[in-house]
C-alpha positions as CSV (number, residue, x, y, z in Angstrom):
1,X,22.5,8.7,-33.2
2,X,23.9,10.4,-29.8
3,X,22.0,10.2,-26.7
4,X,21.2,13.6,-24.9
5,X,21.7,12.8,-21.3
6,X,20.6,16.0,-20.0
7,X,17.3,15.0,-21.0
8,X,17.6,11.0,-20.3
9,X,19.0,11.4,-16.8
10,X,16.4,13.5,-15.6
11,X,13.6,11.4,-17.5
12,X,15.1,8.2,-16.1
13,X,15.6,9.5,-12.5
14,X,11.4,10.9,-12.5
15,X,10.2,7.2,-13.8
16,X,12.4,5.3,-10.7
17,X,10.6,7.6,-9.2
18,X,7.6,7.1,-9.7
19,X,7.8,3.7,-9.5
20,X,9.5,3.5,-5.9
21,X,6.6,6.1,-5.0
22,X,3.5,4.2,-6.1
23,X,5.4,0.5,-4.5
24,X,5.5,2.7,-1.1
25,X,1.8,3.1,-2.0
26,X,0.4,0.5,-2.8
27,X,2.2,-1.0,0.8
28,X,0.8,1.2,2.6
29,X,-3.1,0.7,1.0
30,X,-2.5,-2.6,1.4
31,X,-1.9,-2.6,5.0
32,X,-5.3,0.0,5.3
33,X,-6.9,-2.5,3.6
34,X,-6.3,-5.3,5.6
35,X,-6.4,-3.7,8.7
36,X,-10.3,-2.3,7.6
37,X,-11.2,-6.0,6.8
38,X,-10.3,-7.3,10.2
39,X,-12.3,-4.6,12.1
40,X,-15.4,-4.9,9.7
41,X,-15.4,-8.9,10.7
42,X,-18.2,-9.9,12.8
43,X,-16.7,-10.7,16.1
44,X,-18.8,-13.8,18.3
45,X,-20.5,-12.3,20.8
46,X,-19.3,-12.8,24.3
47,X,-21.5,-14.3,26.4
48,X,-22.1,-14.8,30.4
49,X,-20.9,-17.5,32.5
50,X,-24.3,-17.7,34.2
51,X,-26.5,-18.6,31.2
52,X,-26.1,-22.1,30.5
């Protein structure tokens, strides 16, 4: 059985691909995501020096 690089190559080159693509991705959600849940936090309320 002989190989037919001048399909393989191609194949293998769209499937690295795709896989360094969705990695960047999935970073970069990540990041959104965390940086979403920080600013949704509720934050304590700031208060003034003269109410005691």
């Amino acid at each position: 059985m002989e190989i037919n690089y001048t399909i393989a190559v191609p194949v293998l080159i769209a499937v690295v691909a795709l896989i360094i693509f969705l990695i960047l991705k999935n970073n970069k959600d990540k990041k959104k995501m965390e940086k979403e849940i920080i600013d949704s936090e509720i934050k304590p309320e700031k208060h003034d020096s003269g109410h005691v």
